[in-house]
GUFI-308640 format. One record per residue (C-alpha): x, y, z. Coordinates in pm, 1 decimal. Layout:
N
REC        xx        yy        zz
REC         X         Y         Z
...
//
This chain:
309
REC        xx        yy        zz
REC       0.0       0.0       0.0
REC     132.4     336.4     -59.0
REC     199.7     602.7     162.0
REC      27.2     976.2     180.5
REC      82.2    1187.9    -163.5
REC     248.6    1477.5      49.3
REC     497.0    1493.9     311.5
REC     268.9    1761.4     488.8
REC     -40.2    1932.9     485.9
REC     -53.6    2281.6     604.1
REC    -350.1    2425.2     772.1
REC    -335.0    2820.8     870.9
REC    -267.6    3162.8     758.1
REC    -203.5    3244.7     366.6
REC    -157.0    3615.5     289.4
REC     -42.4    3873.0      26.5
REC     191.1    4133.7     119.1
REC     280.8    4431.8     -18.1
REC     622.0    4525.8      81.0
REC     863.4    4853.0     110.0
REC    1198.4    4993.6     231.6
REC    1203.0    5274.8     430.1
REC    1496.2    5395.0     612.0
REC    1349.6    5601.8     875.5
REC    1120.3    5690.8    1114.4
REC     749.9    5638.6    1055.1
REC     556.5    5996.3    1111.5
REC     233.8    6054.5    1184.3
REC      34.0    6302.3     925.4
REC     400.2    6322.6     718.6
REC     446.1    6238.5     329.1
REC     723.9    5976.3     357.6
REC     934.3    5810.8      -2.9
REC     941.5    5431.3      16.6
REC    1141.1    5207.6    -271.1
REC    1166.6    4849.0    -345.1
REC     754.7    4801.7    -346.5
REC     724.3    4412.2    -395.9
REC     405.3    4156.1    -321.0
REC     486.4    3863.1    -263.0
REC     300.4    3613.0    -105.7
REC     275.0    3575.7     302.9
REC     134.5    3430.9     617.9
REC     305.0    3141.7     871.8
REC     198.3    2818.6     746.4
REC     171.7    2937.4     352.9
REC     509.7    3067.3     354.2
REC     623.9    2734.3     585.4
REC     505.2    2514.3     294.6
REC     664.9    2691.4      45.8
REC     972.3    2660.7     231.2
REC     948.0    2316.9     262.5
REC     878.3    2307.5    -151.7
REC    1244.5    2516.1    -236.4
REC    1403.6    2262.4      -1.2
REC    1263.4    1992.8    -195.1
REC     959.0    1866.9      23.1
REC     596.0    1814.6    -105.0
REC     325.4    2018.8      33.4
REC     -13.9    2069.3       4.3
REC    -212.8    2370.7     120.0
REC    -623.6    2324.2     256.8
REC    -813.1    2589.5     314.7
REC   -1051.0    2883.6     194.4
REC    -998.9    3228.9      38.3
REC   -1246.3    3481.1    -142.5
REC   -1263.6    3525.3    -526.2
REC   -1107.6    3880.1    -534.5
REC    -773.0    3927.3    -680.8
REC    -539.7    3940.2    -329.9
REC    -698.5    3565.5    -340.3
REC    -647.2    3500.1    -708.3
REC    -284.6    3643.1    -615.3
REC    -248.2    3402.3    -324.2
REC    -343.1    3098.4    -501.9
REC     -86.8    3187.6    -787.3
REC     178.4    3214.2    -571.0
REC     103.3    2863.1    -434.2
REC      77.9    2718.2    -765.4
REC     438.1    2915.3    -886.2
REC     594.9    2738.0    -621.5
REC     467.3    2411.6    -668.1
REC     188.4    2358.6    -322.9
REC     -64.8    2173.4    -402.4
REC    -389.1    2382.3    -388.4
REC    -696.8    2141.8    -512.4
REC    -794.7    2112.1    -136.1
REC    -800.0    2544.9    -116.4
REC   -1164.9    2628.0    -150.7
REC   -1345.0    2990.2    -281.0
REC   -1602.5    3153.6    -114.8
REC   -1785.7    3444.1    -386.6
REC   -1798.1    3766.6    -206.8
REC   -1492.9    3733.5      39.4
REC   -1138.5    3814.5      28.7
REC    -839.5    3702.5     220.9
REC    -549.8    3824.1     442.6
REC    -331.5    4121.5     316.2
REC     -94.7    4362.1     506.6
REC     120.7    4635.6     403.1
REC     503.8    4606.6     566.1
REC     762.0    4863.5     598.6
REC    1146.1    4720.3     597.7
REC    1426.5    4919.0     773.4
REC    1712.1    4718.3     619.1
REC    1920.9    4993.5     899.4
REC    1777.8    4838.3    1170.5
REC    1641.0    4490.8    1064.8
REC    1345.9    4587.9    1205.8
REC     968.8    4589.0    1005.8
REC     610.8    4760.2    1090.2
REC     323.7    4555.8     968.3
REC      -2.7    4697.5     906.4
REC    -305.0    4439.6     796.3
REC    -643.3    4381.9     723.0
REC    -877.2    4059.3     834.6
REC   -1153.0    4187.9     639.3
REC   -1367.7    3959.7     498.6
REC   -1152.8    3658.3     551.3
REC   -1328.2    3371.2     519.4
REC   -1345.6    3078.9     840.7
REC   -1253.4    2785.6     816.4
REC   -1480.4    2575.2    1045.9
REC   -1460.1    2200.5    1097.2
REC   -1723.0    2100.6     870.8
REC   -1572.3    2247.1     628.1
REC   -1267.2    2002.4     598.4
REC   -1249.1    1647.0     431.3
REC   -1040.4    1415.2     615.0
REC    -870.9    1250.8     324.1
REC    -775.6    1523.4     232.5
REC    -599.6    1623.3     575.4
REC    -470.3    1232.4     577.1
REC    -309.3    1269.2     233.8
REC     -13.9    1436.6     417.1
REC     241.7    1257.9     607.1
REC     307.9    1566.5     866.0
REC      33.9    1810.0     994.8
REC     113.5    2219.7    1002.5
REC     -54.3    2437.8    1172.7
REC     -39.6    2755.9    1314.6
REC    -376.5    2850.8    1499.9
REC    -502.5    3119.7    1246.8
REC    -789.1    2900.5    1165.0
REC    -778.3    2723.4    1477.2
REC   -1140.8    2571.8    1529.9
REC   -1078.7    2399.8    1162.5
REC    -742.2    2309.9    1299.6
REC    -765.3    2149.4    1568.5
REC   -1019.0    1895.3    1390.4
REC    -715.5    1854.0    1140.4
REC    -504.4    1750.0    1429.3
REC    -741.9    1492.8    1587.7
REC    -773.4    1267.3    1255.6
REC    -387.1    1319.8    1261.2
REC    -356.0    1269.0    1592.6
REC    -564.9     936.6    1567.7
REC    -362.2     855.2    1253.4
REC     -39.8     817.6    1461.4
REC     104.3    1048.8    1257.9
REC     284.7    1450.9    1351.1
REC     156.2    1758.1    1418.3
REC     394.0    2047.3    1438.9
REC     237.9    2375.3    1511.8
REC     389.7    2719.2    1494.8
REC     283.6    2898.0    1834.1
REC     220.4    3271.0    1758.3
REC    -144.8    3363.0    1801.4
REC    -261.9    3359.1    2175.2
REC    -637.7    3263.5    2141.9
REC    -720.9    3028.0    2407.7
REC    -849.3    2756.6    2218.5
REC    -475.7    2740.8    2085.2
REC    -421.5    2562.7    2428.6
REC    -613.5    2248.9    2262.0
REC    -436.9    2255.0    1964.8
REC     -89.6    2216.4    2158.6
REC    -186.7    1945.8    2346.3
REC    -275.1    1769.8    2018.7
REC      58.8    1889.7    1832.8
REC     344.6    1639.6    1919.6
REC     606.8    1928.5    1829.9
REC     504.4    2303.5    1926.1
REC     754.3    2601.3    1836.8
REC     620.5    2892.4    1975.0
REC     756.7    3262.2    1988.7
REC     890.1    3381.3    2292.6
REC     584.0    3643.1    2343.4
REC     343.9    3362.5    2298.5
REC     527.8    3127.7    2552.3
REC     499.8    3430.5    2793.1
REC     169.8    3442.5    2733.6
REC     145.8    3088.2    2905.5
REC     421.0    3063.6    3099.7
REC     447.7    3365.2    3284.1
REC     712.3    3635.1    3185.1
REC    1070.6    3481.5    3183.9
REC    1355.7    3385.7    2995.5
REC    1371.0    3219.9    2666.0
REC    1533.3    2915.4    2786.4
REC    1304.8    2946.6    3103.7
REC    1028.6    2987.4    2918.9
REC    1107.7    2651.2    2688.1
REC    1134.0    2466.3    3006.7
REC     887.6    2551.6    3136.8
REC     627.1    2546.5    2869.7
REC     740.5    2162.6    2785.6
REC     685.1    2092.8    3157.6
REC     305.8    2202.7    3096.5
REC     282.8    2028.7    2837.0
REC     467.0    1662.8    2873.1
REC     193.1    1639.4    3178.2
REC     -71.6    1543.8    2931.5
REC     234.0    1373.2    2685.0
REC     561.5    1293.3    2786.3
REC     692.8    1256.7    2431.2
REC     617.2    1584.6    2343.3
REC     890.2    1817.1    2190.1
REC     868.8    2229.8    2218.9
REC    1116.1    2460.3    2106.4
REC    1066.5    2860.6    2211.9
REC    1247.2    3118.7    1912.2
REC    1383.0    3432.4    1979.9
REC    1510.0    3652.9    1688.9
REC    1881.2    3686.8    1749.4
REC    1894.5    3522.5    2065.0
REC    1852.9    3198.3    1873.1
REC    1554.1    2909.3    1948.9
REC    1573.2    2702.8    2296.5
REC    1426.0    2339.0    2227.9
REC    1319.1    2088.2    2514.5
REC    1217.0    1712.3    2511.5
REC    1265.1    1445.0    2808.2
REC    1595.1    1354.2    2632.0
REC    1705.5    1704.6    2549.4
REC    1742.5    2037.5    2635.4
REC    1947.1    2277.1    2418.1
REC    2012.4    2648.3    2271.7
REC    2079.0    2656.6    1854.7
REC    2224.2    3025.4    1836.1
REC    2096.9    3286.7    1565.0
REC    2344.1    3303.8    1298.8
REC    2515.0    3641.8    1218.0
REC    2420.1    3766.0     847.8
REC    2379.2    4104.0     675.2
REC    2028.9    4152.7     776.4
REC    1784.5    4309.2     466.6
REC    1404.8    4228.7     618.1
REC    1337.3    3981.0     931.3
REC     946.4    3967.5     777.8
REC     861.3    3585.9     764.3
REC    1163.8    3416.4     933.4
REC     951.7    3257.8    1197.3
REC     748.5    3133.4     945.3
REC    1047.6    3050.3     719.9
REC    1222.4    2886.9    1019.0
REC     904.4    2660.2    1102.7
REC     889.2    2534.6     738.4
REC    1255.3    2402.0     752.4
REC    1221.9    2259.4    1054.2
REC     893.3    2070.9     904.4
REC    1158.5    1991.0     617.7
REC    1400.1    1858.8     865.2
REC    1123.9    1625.6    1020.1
REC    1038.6    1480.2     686.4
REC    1367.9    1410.9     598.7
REC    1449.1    1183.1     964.6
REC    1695.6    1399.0    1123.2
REC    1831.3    1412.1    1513.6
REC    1616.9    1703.1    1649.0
REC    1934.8    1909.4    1666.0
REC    2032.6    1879.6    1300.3
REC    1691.9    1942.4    1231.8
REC    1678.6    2305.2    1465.5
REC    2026.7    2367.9    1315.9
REC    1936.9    2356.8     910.2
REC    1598.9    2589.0    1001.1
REC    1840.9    2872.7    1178.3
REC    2028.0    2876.2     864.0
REC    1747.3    2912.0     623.7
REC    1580.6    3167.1     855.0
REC    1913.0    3318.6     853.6
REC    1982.8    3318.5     487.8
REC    1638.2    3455.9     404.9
REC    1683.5    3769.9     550.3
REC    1939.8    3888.8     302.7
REC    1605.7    3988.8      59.1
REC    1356.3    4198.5     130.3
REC    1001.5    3996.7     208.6
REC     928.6    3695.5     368.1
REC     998.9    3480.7      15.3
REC    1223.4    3606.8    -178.2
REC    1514.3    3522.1      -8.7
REC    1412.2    3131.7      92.8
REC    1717.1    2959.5     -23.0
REC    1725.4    2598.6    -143.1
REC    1887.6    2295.2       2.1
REC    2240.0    2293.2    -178.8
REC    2256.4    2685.4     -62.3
REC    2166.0    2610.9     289.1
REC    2397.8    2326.0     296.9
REC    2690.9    2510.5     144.7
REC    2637.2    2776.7     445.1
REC    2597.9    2526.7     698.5
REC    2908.8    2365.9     560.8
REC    3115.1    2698.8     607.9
REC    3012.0    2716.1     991.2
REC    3108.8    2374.5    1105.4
REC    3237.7    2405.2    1453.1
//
């Protein structure tokens, strides 16, 4: 019998964003010059999955969207870069995600400004389970979390891996990480459950929260520069940042989650896997956007390769 057709299914935020470079301070009631306007597309798990594809994974995208043209742009994007979108569904009248993002390549630092206007939900009835099934890895990350979490039980039941990328603080996110067997959440939203602490702290303690309920459960907290902290029973260990000119620091979380999905699909130790996703976080923020600079496998190997030891 064969296996699923994908090596995972991603269930969560897609986006379009319109990007721009400007170098310094954003004024209030001021006429300001911006350059480099791209779109490109955006949002966690969309731009995880088409991580995973330049690395050389498989990946399907379910889910809804409008029929306006930021959706008709969204889909496109999918389709450019090879995710599967027969299982993305459009609802007449709606839209989808888009925000507006202003790069300080200076700083490294980005302002986001977006719209949830009619975005369509994504509710449980709404999903086919074959269709969830006909991935080998579940990816989630809570934007459509009522529709998720359904994803993750038939996973879940399937025996199969659920890594979620822990950013939104809704409470009913709290279900969908006990069902996850591999949460990496931000630092801010590991504060948000933990208390304010640490990074490392807050890794440590967040898998402690969590193992209660399953003991082979594997959380990892990220924290820009400072790196990612990852715990398991087995494990506990820091995976610095590494040091690159820094363009735009839009989408490395989600960039970093989608290699680390890539890592998981391909069988590696857990701290292979964390190292390869710091280097293709790292290496994508040499363009501006959260896509554009998503490097392949041979480039992230050839840069891991120069940083042995």
């Amino acid at each position: 019998m064969s296996g699923p057709a994908f090596d995972v299914v991603g269930v969560g935020c897609c986006a379009s964003d319109t990007l721009c470079v400007y170098e310094g301070d954003i004024a209030i009631d001021e006429k300001m010059q911006v350059h480099e306007i791209t779109q490109q597309g955006g949002g966690l798990v969309a731009t995880g999955l088409v991580a995973v594809a330049r690395l050389g994974g498989k990946g399907r995208y379910v889910g809804r969207v409008g029929d306006d043209s930021i959706s008709a742009f969204i889909r496109s994007e999918f389709e450019r870069e090879g995710i599967d979108v027969s299982a993305l569904e459009t609802e007449p009248g709606m839209s989808a995600i888009c925000s507006f993002i202003v790069a300080n390549p200076k700083t490294g630092a980005r302002t986001i400004f977006y719209s949830l206007d009619r975005v369509p939900i994504l509710e449980p009835g709404d999903l086919n389970e074959a269709d969830i099934l006909s991935g080998n890895i579940l990816y989630v990350d809570g934007f459509q979390v009522k529709g998720a979490i359904q994803a993750a039980k038939w996973v879940r039941d399937a025996g199969r891996k659920i890594v979620m990328d822990a950013e939104l603080t809704d409470p009913d996110n709290d279900e969908l990480m006990d069902l996850a067997t591999h949460v990496v959440a931000s630092h801010a939203f590991a504060m948000s459950r933990v208390g304010e602490m640490a990074p490392a702290e807050a890794a440590r303690e967040l898998f402690e929260r969590l193992a209660a309920k399953d003991a082979g459960k594997v959380v990892g907290v990220t924290a820009g520069a400072e790196g990612s902290y990852f715990v398991t029973r087995e494990d506990d260990f820091h995976q610095p940042a590494f040091e690159v000119d820094v363009i735009d620091t839009t989408g490395c979380g989600d960039v970093f989650h989608g290699a680390f999905v890539f890592g998981l699909i391909e069988g590696w130790p857990l701290r292979e896997v964390v190292r390869f996703a710091s280097a293709v976080a790292a290496l994508k923020t040499r363009k501006l956007g959260g896509r554009a600079g998503i490097p392949n496998h041979e480039e992230t190997k050839a840069f891991l390769a120069e940083r042995k030891g």
